[in-house]
N, C-alpha and C positions, 0 to 999 in steps of 0.2 A: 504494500500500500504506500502511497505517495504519500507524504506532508509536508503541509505550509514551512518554506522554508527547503526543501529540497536544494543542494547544492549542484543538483546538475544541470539546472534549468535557468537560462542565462535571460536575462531580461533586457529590452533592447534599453540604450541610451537615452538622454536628453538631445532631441531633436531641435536645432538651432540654424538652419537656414534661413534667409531670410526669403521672403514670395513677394514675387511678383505675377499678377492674373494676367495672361496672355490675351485672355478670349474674357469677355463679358463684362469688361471693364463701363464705368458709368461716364464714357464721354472723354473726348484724345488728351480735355486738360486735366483730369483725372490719370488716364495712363501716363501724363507725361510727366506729372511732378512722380508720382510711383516710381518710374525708372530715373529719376531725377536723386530722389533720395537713395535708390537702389546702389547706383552710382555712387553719392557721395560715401554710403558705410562700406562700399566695394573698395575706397579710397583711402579709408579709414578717417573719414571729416564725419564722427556720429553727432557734433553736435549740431552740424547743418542736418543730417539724415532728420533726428528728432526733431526736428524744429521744421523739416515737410511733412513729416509723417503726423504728428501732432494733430494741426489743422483738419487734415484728411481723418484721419480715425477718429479727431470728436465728430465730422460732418457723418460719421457711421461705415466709413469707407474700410471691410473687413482686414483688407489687405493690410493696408495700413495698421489696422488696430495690432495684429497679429505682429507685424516687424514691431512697433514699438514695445510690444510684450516683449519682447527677444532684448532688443536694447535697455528697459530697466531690468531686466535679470540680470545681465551680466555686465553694467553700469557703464554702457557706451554712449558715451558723450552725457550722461545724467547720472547723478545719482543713486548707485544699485538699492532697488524699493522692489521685494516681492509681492507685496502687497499689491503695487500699482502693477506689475507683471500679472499678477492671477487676474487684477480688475482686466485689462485688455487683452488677455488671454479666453478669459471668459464670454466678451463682446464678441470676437472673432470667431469664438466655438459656437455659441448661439446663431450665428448667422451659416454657420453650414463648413467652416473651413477647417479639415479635417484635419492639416498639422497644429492647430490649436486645440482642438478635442485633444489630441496626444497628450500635448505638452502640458496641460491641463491635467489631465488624466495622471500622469507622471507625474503632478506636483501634490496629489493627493497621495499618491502609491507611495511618493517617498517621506512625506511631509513637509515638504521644501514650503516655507512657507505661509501654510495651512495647516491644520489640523490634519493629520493621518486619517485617513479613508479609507479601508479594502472599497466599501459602498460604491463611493464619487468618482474613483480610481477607474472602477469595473465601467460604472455607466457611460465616462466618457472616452474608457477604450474602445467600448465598443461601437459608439458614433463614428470614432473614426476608421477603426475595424471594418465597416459596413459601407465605407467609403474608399477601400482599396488601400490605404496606411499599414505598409507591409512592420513597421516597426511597432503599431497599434496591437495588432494581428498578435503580433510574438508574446506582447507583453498580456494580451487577453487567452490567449495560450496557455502562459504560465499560471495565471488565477484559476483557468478551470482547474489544473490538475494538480492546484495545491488547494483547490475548495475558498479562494482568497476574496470574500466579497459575494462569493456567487458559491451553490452549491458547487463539490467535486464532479468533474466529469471530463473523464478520462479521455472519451472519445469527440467529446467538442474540444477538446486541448491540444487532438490530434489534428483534427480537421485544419482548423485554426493555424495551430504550423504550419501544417501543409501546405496554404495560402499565401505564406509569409517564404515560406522556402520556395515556393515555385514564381517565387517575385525574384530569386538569389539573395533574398536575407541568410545568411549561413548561419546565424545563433540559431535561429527558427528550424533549419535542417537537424541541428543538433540537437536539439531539445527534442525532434519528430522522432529521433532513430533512439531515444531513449525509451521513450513510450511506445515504438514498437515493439518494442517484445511482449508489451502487456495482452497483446490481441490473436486472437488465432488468424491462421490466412482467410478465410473465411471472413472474418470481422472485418481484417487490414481493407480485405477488396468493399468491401461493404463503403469502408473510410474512404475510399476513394470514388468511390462513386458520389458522396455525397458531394466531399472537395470539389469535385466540378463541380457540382450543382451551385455549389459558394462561391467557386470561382468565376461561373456565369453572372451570379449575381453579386458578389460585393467586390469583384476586382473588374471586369472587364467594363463596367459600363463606366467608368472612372479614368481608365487607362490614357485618353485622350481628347481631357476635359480643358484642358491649355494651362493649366496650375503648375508653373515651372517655375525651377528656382533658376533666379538670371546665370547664363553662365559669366563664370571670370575668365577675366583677362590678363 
């Protein structure tokens, strides 16, 4: 039997990209200060970055709210304030965008700043889970098969890997090949049968939604 706290079962990172939306954006002077700030924290000017993104993530612009969460955590060009990270972490998740569900989710699972959650943790892994967030994926993985927040279940812990590994997350392959010995072949193929089925629906329809982190230069 598995328990909370299992050492073999690697949980993905704190995810710190900054986004910019490709596709969907509210209007060119919208995309253009976005890659304008994008730019300036690519440059390493965060106090200009903050002081575009500001503006835009009080007007509700998710994008925005989400980098500026990134820059009060780890106190680029402002003053590191978790607080003000979870608040604009949380704007950003509420509105649909799934690396803030994560990070989010991750600051409950760790307690970085919040009160410790298995709960809050589980809830908004799996927003972003459900959104094709192969690091979400791992880390909702892990709680089923330590019962962390959410009942035990071995075989949604498998599935869930699965999804994250056939993204090439490798902790997620590792964590799948541990819990495969819990299942007969029988079960395994079952597990795979479903995986597609998840894979149809919480990865593919995602895949090419234009949510890309800017490449650098």
């Amino acid at each position: 039997m598995i328990v909370k706290g299992h050492a073999c079962f690697r949980r993905a990172i704190f995810f710190l990209a900054l986004l910019m939306l490709a596709c969907f954006v509210s209007g060119s002077a919208v995309a253009g200060a976005l890659d304008e700030g994008m730019l300036a924290a690519e440059q390493g000017d965060y106090e200009k970055a903050v002081r575009i993104f500001t503006p835009l993530a009080e007007a509700g612009d998710a994008e925005a709210q989400h980098n500026l969460a990134i820059l009060y955590r780890g106190g680029h060009g402002v003053t590191t304030d978790l607080d003000k990270s979870r608040q604009w972490f949380l704007r950003a998740a509420e509105q649909g965008i799934a690396a803030a569900q994560y990070n989010l989710g991750y600051m409950y699972d760790m307690g970085e700043g919040v009160e410790q959650s298995d709960r809050y943790a589980f809830l908004w892994y799996r927003k972003a889970a459900e959104q094709g967030h192969s690091l979400a994926q791992t880390n909702l993985g892990v709680m089923y098969a330590n019962g962390s927040g959410v009942a035990q279940d071995l075989k949604l812990a498998y599935v869930w890997f699965n999804l994250a590994a056939a993204q090439g997350y490798s902790p997620a392959f590792e964590n799948r090949q541990v819990l495969a010995e819990e299942f007969t072949d029988e079960e395994r193929e079952s597990l795979r049968a479903l995986s597609r089925e998840y894979f149809q629906k919480y990865v593919m329809p995602f895949q090419n939604q234009g949510m890309m982190r800017r490449p650098r230069h």
